[in-house]
CHARMM-style PDB file with segment names, atoms N, HN, CA, C and O in Angstrom:
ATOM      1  N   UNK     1      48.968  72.377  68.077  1.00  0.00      PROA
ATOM      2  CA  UNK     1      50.373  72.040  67.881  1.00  0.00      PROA
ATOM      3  C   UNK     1      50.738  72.036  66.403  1.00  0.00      PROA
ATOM      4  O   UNK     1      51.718  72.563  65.878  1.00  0.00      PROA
ATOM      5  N   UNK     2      49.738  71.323  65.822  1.00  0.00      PROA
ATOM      6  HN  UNK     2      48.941  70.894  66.249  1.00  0.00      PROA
ATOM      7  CA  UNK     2      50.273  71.391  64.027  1.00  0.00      PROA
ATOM      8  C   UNK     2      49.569  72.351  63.098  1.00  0.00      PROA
ATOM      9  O   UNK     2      48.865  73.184  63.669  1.00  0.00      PROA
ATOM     10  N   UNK     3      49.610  72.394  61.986  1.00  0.00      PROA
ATOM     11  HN  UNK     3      50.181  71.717  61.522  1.00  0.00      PROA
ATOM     12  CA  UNK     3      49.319  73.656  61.364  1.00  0.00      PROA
ATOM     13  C   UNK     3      48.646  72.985  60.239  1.00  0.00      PROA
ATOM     14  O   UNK     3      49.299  72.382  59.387  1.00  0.00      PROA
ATOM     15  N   UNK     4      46.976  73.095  60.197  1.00  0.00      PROA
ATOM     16  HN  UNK     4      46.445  73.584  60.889  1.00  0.00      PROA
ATOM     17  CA  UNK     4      46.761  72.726  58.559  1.00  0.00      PROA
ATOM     18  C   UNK     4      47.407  72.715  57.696  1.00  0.00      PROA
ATOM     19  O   UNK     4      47.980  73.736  57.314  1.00  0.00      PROA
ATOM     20  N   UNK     5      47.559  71.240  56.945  1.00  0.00      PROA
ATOM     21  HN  UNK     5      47.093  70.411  57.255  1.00  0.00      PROA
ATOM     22  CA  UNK     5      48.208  71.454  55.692  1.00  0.00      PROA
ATOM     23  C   UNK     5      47.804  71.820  54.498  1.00  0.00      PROA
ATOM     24  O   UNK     5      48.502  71.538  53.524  1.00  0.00      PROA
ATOM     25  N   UNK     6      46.654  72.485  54.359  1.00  0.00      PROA
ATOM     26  HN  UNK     6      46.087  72.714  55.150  1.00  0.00      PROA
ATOM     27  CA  UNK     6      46.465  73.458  53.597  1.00  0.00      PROA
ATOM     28  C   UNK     6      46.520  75.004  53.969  1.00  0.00      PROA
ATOM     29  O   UNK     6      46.503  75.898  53.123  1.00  0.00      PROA
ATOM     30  N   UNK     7      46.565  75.139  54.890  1.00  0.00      PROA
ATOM     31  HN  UNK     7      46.579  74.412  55.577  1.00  0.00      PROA
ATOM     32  CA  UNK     7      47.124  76.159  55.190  1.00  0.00      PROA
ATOM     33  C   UNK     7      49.044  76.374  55.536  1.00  0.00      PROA
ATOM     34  O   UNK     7      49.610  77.467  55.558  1.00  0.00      PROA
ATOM     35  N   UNK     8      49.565  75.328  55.716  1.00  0.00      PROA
ATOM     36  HN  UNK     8      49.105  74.440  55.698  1.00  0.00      PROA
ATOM     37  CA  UNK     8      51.107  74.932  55.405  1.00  0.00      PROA
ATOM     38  C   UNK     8      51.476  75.051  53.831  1.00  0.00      PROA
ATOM     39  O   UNK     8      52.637  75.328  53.530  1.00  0.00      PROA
ATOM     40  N   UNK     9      50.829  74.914  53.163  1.00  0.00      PROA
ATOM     41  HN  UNK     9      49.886  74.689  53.407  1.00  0.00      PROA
ATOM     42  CA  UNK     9      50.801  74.950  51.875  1.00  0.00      PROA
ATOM     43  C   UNK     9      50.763  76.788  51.435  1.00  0.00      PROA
ATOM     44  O   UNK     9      51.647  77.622  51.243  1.00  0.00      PROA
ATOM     45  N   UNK    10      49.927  76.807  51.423  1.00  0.00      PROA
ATOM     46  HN  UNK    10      49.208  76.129  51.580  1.00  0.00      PROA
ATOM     47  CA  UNK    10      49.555  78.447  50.987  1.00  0.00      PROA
ATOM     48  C   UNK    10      50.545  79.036  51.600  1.00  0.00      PROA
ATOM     49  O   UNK    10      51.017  79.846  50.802  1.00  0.00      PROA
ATOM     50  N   UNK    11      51.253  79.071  52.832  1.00  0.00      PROA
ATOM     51  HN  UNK    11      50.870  78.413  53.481  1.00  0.00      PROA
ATOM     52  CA  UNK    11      51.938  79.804  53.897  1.00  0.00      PROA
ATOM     53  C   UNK    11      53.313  79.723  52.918  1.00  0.00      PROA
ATOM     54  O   UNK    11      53.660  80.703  52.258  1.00  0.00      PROA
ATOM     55  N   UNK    12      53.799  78.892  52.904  1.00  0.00      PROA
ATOM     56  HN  UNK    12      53.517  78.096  53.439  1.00  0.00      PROA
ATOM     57  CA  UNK    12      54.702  78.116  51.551  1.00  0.00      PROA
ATOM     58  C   UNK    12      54.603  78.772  50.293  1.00  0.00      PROA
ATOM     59  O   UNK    12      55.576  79.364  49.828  1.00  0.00      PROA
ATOM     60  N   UNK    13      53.326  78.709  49.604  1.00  0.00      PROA
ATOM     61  HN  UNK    13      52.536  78.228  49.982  1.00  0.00      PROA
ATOM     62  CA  UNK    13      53.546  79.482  48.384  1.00  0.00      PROA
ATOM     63  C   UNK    13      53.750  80.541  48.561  1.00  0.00      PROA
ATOM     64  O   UNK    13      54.621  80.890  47.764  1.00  0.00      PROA
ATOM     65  N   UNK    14      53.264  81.827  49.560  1.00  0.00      PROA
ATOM     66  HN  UNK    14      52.557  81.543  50.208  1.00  0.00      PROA
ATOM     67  CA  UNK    14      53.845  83.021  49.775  1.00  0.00      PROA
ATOM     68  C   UNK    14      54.935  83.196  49.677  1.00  0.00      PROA
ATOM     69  O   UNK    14      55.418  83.914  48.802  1.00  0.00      PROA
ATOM     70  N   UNK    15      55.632  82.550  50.600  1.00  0.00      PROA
ATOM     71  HN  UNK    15      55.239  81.967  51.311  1.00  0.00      PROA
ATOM     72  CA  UNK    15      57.283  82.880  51.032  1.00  0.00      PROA
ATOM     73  C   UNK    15      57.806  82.534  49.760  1.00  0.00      PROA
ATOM     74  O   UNK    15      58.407  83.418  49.150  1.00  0.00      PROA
ATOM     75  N   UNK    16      57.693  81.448  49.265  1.00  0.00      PROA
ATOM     76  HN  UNK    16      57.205  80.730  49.761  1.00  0.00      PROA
ATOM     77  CA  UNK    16      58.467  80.992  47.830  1.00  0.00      PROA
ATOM     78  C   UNK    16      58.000  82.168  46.664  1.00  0.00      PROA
ATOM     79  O   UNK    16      58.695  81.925  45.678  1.00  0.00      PROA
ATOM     80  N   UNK    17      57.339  83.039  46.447  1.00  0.00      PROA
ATOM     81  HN  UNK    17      56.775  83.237  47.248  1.00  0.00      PROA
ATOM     82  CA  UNK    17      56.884  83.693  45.857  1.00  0.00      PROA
ATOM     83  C   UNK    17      57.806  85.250  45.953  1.00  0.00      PROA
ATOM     84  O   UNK    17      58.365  85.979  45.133  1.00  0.00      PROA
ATOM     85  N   UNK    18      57.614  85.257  47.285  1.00  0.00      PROA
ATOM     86  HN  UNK    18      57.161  84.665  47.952  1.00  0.00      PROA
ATOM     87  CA  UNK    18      58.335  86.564  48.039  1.00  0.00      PROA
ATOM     88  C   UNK    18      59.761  86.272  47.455  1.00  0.00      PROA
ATOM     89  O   UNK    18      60.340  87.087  46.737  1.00  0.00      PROA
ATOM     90  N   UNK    19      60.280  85.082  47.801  1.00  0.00      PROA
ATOM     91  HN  UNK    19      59.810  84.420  48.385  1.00  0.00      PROA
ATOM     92  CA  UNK    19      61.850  84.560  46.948  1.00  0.00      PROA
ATOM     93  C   UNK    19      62.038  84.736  45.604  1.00  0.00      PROA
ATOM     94  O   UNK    19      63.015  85.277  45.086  1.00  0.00      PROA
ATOM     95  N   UNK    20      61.173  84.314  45.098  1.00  0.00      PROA
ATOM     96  HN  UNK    20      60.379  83.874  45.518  1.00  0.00      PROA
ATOM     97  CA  UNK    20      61.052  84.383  43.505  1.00  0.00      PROA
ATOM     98  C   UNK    20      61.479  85.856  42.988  1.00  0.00      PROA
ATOM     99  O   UNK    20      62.361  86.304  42.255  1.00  0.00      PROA
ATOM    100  N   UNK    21      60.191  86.486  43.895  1.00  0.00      PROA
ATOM    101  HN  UNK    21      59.475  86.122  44.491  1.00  0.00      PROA
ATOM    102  CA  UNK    21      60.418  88.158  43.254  1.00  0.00      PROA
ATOM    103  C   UNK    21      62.192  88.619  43.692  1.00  0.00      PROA
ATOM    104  O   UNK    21      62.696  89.648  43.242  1.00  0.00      PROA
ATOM    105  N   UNK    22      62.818  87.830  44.454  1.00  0.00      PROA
ATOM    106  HN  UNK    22      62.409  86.994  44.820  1.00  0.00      PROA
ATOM    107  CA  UNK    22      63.838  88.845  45.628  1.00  0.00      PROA
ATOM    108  C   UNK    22      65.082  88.920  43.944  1.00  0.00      PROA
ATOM    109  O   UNK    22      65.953  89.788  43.903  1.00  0.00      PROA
ATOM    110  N   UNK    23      64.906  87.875  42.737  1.00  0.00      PROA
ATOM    111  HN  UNK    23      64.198  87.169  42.771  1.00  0.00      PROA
ATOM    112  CA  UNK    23      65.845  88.403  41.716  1.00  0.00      PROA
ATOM    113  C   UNK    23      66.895  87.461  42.176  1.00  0.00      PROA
ATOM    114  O   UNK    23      67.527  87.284  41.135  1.00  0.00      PROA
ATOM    115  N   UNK    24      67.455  86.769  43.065  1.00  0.00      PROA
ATOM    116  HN  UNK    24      66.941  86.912  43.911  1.00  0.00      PROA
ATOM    117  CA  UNK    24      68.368  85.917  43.573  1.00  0.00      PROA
ATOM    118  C   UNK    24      68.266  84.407  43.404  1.00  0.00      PROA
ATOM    119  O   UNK    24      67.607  83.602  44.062  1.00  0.00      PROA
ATOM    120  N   UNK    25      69.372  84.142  41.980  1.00  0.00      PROA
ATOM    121  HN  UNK    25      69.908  84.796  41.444  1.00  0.00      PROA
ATOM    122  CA  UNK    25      68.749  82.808  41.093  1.00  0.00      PROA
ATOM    123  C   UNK    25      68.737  81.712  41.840  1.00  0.00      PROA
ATOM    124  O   UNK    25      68.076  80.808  41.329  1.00  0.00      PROA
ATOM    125  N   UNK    26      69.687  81.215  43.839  1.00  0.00      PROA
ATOM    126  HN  UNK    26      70.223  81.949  44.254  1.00  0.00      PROA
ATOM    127  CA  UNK    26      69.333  80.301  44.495  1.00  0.00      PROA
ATOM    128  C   UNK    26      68.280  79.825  44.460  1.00  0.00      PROA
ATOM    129  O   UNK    26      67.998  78.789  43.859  1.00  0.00      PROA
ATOM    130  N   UNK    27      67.241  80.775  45.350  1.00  0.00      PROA
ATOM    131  HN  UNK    27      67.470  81.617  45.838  1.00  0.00      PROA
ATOM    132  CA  UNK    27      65.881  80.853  45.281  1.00  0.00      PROA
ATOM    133  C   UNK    27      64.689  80.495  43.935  1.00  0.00      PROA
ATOM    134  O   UNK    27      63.563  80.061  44.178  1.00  0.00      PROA
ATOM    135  N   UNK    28      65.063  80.699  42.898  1.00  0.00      PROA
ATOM    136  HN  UNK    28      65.978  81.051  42.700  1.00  0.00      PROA
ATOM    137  CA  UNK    28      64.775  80.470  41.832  1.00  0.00      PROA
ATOM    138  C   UNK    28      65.225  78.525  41.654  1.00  0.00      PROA
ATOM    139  O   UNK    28      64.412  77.601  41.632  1.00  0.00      PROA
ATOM    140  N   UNK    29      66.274  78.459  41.586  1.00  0.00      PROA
ATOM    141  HN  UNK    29      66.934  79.210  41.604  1.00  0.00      PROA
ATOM    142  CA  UNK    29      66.906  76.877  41.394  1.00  0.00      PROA
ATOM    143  C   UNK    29      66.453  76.048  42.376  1.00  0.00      PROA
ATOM    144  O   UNK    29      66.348  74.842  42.151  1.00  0.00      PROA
ATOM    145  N   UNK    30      66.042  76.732  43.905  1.00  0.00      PROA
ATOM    146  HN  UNK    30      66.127  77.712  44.087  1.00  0.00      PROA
ATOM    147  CA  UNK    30      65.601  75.224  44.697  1.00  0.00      PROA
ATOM    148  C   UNK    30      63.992  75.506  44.402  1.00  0.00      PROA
ATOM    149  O   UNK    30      63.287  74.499  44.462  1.00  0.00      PROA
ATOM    150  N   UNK    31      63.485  76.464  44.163  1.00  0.00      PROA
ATOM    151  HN  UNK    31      64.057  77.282  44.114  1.00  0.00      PROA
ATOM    152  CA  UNK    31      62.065  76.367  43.282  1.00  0.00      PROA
ATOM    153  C   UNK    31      61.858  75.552  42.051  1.00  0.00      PROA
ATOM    154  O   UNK    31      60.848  74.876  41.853  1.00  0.00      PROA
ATOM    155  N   UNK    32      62.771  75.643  41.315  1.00  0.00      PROA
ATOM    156  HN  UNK    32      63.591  76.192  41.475  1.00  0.00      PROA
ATOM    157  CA  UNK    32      62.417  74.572  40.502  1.00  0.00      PROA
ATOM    158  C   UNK    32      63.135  73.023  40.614  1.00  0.00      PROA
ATOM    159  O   UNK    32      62.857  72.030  39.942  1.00  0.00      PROA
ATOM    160  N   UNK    33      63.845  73.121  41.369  1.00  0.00      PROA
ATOM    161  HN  UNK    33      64.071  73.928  41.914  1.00  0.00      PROA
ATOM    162  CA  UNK    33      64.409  71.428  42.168  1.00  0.00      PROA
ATOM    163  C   UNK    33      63.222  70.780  42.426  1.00  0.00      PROA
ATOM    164  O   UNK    33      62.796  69.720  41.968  1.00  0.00      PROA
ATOM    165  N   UNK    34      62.567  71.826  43.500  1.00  0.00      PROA
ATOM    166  HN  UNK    34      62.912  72.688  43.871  1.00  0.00      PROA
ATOM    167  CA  UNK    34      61.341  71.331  44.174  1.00  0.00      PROA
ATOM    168  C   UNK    34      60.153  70.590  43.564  1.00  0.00      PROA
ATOM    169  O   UNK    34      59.715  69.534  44.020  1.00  0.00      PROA
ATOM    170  N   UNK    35      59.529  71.410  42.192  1.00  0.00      PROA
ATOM    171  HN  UNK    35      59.885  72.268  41.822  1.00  0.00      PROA
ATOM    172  CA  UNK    35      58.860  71.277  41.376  1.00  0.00      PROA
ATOM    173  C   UNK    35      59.157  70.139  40.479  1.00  0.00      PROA
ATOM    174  O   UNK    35      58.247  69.357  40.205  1.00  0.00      PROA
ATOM    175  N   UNK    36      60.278  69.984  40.025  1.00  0.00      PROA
ATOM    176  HN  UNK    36      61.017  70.620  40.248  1.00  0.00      PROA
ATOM    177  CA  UNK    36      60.586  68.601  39.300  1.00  0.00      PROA
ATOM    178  C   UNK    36      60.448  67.200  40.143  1.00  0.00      PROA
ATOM    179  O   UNK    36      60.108  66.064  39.814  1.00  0.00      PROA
ATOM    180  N   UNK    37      60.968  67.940  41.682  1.00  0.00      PROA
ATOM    181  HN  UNK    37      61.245  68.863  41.949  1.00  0.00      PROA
ATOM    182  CA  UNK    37      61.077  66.286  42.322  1.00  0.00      PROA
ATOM    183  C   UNK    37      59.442  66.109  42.923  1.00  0.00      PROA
ATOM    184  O   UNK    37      58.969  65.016  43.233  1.00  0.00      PROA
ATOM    185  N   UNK    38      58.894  67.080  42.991  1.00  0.00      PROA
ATOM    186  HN  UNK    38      59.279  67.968  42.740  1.00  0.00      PROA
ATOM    187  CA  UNK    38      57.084  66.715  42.825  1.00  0.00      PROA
ATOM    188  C   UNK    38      56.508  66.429  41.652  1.00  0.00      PROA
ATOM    189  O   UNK    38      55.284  66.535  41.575  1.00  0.00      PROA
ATOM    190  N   UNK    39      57.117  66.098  40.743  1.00  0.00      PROA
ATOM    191  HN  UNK    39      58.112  66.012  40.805  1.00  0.00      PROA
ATOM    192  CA  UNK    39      56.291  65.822  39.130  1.00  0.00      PROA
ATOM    193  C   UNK    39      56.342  64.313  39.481  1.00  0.00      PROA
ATOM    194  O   UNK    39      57.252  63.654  39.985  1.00  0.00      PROA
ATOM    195  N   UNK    40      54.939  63.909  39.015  1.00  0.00      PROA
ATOM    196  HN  UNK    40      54.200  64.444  38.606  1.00  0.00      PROA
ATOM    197  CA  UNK    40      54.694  62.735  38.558  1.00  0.00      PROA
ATOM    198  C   UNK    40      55.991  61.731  37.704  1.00  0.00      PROA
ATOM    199  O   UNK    40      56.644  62.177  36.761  1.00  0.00      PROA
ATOM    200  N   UNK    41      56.171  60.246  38.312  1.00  0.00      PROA
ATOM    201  HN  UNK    41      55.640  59.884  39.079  1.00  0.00      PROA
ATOM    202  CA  UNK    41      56.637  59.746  37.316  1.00  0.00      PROA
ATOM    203  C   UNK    41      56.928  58.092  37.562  1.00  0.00      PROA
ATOM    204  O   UNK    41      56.267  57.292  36.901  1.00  0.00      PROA
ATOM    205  N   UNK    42      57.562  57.784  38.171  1.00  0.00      PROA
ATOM    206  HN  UNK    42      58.100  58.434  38.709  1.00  0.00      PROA
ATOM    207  CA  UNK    42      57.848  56.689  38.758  1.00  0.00      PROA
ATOM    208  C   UNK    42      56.936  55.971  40.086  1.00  0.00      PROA
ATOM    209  O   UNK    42      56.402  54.865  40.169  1.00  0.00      PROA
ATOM    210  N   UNK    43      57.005  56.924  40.897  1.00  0.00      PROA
ATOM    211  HN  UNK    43      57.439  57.823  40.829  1.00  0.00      PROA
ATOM    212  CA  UNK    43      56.100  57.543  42.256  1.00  0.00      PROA
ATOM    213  C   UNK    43      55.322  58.699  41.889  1.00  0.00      PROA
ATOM    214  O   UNK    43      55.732  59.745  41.384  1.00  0.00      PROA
ATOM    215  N   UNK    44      54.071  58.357  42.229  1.00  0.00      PROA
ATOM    216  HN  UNK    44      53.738  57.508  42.640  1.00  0.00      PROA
ATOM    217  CA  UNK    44      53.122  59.372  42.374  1.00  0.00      PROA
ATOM    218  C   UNK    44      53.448  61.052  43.793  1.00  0.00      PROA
ATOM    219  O   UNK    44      53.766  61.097  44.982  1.00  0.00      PROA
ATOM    220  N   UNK    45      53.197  61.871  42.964  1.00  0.00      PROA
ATOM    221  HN  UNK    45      52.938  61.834  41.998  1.00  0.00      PROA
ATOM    222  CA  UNK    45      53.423  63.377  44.209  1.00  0.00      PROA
ATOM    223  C   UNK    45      52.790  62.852  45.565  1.00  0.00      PROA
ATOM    224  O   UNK    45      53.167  63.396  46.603  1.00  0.00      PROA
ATOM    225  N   UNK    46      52.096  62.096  45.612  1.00  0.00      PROA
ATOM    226  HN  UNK    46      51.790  61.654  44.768  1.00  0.00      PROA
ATOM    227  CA  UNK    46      50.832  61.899  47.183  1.00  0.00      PROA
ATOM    228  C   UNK    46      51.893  60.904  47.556  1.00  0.00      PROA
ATOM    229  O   UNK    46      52.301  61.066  48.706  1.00  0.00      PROA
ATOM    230  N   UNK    47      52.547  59.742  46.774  1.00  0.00      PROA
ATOM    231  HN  UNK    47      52.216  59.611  45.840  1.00  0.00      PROA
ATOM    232  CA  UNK    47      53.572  58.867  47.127  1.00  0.00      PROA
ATOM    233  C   UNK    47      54.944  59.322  47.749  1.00  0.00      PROA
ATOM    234  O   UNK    47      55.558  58.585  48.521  1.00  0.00      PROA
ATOM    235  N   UNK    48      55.336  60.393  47.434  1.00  0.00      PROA
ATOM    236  HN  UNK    48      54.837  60.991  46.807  1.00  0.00      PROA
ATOM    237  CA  UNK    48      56.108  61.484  47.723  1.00  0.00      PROA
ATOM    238  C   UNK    48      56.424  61.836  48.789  1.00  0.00      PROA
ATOM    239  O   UNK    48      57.409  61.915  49.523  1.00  0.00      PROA
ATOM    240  N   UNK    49      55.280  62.062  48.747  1.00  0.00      PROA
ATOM    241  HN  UNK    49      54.480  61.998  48.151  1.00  0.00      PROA
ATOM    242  CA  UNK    49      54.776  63.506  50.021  1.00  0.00      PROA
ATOM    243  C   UNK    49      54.891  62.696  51.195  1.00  0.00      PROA
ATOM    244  O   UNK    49      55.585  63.084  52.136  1.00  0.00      PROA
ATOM    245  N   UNK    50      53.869  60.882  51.252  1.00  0.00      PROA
ATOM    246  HN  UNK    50      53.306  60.567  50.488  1.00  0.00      PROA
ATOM    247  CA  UNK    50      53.790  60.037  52.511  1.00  0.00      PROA
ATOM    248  C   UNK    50      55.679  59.862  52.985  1.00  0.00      PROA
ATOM    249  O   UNK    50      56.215  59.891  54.093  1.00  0.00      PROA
ATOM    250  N   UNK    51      56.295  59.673  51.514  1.00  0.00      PROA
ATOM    251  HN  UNK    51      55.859  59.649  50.614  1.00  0.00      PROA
ATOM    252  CA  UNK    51      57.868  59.465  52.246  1.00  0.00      PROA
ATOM    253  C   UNK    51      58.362  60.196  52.403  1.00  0.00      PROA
ATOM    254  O   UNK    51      59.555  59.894  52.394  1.00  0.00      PROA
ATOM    255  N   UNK    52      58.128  61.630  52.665  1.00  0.00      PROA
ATOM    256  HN  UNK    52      57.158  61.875  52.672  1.00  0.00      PROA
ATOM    257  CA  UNK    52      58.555  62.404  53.124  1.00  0.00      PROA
ATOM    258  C   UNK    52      58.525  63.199  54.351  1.00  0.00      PROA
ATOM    259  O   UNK    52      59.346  63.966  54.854  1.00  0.00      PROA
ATOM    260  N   UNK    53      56.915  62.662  54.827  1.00  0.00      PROA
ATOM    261  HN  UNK    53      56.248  62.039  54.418  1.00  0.00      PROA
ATOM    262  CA  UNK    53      56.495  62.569  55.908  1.00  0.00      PROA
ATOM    263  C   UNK    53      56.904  61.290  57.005  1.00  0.00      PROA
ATOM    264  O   UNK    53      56.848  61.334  58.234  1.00  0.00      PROA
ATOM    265  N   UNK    54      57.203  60.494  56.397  1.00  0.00      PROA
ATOM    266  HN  UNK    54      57.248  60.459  55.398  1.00  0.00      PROA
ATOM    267  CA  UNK    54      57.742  59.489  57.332  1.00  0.00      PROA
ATOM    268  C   UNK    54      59.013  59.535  57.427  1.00  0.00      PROA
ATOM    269  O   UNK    54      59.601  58.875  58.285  1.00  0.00      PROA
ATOM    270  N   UNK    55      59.677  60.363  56.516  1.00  0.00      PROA
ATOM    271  HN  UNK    55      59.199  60.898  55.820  1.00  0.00      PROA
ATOM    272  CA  UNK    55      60.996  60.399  56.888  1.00  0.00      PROA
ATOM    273  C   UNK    55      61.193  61.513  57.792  1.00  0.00      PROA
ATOM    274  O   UNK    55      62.329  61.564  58.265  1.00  0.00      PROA
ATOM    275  N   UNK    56      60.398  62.406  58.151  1.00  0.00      PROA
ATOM    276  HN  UNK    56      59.476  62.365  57.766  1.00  0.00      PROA
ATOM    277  CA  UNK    56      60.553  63.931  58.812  1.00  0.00      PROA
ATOM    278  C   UNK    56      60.027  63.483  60.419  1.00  0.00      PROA
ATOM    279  O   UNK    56      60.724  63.908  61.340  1.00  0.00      PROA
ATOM    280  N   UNK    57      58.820  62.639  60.766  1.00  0.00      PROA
ATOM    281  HN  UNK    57      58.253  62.294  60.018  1.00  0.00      PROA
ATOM    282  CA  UNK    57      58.611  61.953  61.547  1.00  0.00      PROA
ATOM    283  C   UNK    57      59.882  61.089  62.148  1.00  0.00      PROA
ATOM    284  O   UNK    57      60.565  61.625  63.020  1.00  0.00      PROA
ATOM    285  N   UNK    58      60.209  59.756  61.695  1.00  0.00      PROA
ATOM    286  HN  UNK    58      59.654  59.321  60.986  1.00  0.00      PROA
ATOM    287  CA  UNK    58      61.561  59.619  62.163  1.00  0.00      PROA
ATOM    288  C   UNK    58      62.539  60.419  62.809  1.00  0.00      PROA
ATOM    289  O   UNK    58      63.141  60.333  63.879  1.00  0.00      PROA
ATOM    290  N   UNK    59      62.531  61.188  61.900  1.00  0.00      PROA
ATOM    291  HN  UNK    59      62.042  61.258  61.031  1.00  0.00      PROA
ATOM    292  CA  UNK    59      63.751  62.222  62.478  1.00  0.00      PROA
ATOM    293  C   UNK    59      63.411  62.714  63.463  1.00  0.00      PROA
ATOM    294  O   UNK    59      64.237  62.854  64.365  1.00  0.00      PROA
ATOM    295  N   UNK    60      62.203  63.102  63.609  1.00  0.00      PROA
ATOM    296  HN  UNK    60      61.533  62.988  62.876  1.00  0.00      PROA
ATOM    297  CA  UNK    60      61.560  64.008  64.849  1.00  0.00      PROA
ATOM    298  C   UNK    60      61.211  65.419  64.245  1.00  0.00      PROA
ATOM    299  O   UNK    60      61.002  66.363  65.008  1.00  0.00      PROA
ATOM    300  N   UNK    61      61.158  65.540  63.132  1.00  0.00      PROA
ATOM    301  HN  UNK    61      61.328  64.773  62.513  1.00  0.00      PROA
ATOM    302  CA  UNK    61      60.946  67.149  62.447  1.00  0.00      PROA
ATOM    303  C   UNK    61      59.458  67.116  62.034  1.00  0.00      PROA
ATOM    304  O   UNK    61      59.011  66.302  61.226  1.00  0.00      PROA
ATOM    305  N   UNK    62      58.595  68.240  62.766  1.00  0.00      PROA
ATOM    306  HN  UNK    62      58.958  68.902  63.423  1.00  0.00      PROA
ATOM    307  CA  UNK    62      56.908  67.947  62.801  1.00  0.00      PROA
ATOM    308  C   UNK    62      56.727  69.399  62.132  1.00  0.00      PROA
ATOM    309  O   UNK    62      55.617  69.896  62.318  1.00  0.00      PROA
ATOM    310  N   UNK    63      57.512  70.048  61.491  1.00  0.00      PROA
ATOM    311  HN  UNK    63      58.415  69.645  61.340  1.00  0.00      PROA
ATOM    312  CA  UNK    63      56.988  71.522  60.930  1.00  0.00      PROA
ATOM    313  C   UNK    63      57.371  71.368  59.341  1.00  0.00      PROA
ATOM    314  OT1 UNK    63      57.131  72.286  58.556  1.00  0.00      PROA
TER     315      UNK     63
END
């Protein structure tokens, strides 16, 4: 039913990669949204990640 999350990961960097190259600065801007709101600072990235998972859970969103 679920998909390694290291392999969710890698699957992820592809596609975001594939975006990157497509030249279309959206794609570019929520790439680096993304990247800032995973930087260390206040909350740790692993701190992050758990509330983000519990918030996707709640909702009912498992992908």
């Amino acid at each position: 039913m679920f998909i390694d999350t290291d392999d969710t990961r890698e699957l992820r960097q592809k596609y975001n990669l594939q975006m990157q190259k497509s030249g279309i600065k959206t794609f570019q801007d929520m790439n680096r949204i993304e990247t800032e709101a995973l930087e260390s600072g206040e909350l740790s990235q692993k701190y992050k990640e758990l509330i983000a998972l519990g918030i996707s859970i709640s909702q009912g969103c498992y992908g």
